[in-house]
C-alpha positions in Angstrom: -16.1 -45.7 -42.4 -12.5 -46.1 -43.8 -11.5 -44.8 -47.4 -11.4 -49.0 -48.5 -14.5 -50.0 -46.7 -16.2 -47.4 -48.8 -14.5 -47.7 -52.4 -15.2 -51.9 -51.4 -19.1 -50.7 -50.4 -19.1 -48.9 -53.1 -18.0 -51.5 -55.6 -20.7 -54.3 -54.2 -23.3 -51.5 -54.2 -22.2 -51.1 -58.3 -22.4 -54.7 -58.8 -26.0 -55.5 -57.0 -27.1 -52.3 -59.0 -26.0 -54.1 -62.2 -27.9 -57.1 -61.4 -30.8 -55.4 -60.8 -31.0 -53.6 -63.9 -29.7 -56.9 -65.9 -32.9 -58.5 -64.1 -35.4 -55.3 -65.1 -33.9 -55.6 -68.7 -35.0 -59.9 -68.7 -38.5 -58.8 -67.8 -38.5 -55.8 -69.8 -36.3 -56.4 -72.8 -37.8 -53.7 -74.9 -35.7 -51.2 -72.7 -32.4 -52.0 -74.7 -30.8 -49.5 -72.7 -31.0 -51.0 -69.5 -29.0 -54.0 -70.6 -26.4 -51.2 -71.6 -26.3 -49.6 -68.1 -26.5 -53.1 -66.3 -23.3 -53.7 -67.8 -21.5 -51.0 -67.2 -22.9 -51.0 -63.3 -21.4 -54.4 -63.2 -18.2 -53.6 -64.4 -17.6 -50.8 -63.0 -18.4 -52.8 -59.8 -16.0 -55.5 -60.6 -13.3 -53.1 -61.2 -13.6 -50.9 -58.1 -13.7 -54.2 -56.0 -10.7 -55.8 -57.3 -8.8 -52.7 -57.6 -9.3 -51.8 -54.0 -8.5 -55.1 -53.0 -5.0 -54.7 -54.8 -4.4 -52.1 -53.3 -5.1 -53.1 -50.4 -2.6 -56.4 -50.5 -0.2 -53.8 -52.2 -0.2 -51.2 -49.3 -0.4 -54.5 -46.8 2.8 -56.2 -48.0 4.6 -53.2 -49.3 5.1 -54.5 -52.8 5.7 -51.6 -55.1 7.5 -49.8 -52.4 11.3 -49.1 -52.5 13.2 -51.0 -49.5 14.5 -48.6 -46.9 16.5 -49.0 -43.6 15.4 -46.7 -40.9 18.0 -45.1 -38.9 16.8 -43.3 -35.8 18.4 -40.6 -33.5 19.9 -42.3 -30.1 18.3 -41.3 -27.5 19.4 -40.7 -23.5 16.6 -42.1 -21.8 18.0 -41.0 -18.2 18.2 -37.4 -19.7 14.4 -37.9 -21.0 13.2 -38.9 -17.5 14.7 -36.0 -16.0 13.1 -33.9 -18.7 9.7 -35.7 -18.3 10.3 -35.1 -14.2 11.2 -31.3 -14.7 8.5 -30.4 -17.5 6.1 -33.2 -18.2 4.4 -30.8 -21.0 7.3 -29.7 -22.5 9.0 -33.5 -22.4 6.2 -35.1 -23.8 5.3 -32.2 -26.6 9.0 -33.5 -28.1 9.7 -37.4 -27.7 5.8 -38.8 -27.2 5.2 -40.9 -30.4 8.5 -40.2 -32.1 11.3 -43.1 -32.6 14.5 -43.2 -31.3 17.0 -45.6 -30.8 18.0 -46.6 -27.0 20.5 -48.6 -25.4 20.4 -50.1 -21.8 21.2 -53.7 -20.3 18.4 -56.2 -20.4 16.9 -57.5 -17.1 14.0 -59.6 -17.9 12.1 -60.8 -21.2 8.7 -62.2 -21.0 5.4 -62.1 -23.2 3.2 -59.3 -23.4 0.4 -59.7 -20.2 -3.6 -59.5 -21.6 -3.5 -56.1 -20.5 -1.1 -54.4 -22.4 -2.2 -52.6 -25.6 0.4 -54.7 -27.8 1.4 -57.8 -27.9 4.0 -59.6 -28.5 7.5 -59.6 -26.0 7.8 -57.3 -23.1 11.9 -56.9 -22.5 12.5 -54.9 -19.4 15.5 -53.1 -19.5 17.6 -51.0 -16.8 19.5 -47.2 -18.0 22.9 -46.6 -16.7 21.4 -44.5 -13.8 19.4 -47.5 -12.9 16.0 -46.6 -14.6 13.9 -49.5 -15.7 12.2 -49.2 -18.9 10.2 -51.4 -21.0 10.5 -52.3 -24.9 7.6 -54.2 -26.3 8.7 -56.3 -29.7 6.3 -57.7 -32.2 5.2 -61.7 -32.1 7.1 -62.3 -35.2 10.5 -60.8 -33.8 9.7 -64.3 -31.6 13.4 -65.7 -32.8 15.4 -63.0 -32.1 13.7 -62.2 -28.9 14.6 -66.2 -27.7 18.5 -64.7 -27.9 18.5 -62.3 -25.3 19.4 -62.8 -22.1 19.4 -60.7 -18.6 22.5 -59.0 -18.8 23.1 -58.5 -22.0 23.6 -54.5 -23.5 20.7 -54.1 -26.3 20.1 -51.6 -28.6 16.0 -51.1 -30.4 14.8 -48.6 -31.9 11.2 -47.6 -30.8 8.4 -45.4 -30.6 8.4 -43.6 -27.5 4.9 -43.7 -25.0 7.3 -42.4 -22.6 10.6 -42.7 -21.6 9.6 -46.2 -19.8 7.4 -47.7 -21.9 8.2 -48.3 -25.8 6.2 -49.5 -28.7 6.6 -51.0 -32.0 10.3 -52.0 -31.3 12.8 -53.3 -33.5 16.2 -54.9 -32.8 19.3 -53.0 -33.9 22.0 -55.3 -32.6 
């Protein structure tokens, strides 16, 4: 179980824990310090829930979080297949799951097929040496991705799966 789903767990198990002891302390009101600890179990439920849940929304939307523009180290892609050809090991030990920013002439766009693990806009590019490569682009990039056209130079920035396949892109211009 996630770090949330347990502090939001936790915070429902507080709260039940307070009704229960605000229940005990109706049918046994003599025990004044039930009420007490009923209480605090409930509020201390109500806190954790909502203050997880703000978090939450907070870490979700980025609020709170200082605006930043992500620059990323072009990238040769023709030189990484030749790398990934000569030492797979080696090639894969330094680019796999890193981003980088690549350029290469657009030959295709289409949606992302049911098997892929992302979604969104495949855009299948060829490299200078004639290497085709493939960029997938979030659903909500959906605008931008409607202005490209085969034949057109584009530049993204990516996480690399391998020099052909690329993940979590972004248009750069």
């Amino acid at each position: 179980m996630e770090i949330i789903e347990r502090l939001v767990f936790g915070g429902i198990v507080s709260v039940i824990i307070g009704v229960i002891l605000f229940i005990i302390h109706l049918i046994f009101p003599k025990i004044k310090a039930l009420k007490s600890i009923a209480t605090l179990f409930l509020i201390g439920g109500v806190v954790l829930s909502v203050s997880t849940v703000i978090a939450v929304k907070e870490q979700s939307t980025g609020y709170n979080k200082p605006a930043s523009v992500k620059t990323y180290m072009e990238v040769d892609v023709d030189f990484m297949i030749e790398l990934y050809k000569n030492n797979e090991v080696s090639a894969k030990n330094k680019y796999h799951d890193n981003f980088y920013q690549v350029t290469a002439e657009i030959v295709s766009v289409k949606e992302a097929g049911l098997l892929q693990a992302f979604s969104g806009y495949d855009v299948t590019l060829v490299t200078p040496k004639g290497h085709h490569i493939t960029a997938n682009f979030s659903k909500k990039l959906k605008d931008d991705i409607m202005r490209l056209r085969a034949g057109d130079t584009l530049t993204f920035s990516g996480r690399c799966i391998s020099p052909r396949l690329w993940y979590e892109c972004k248009i750069v211009n």
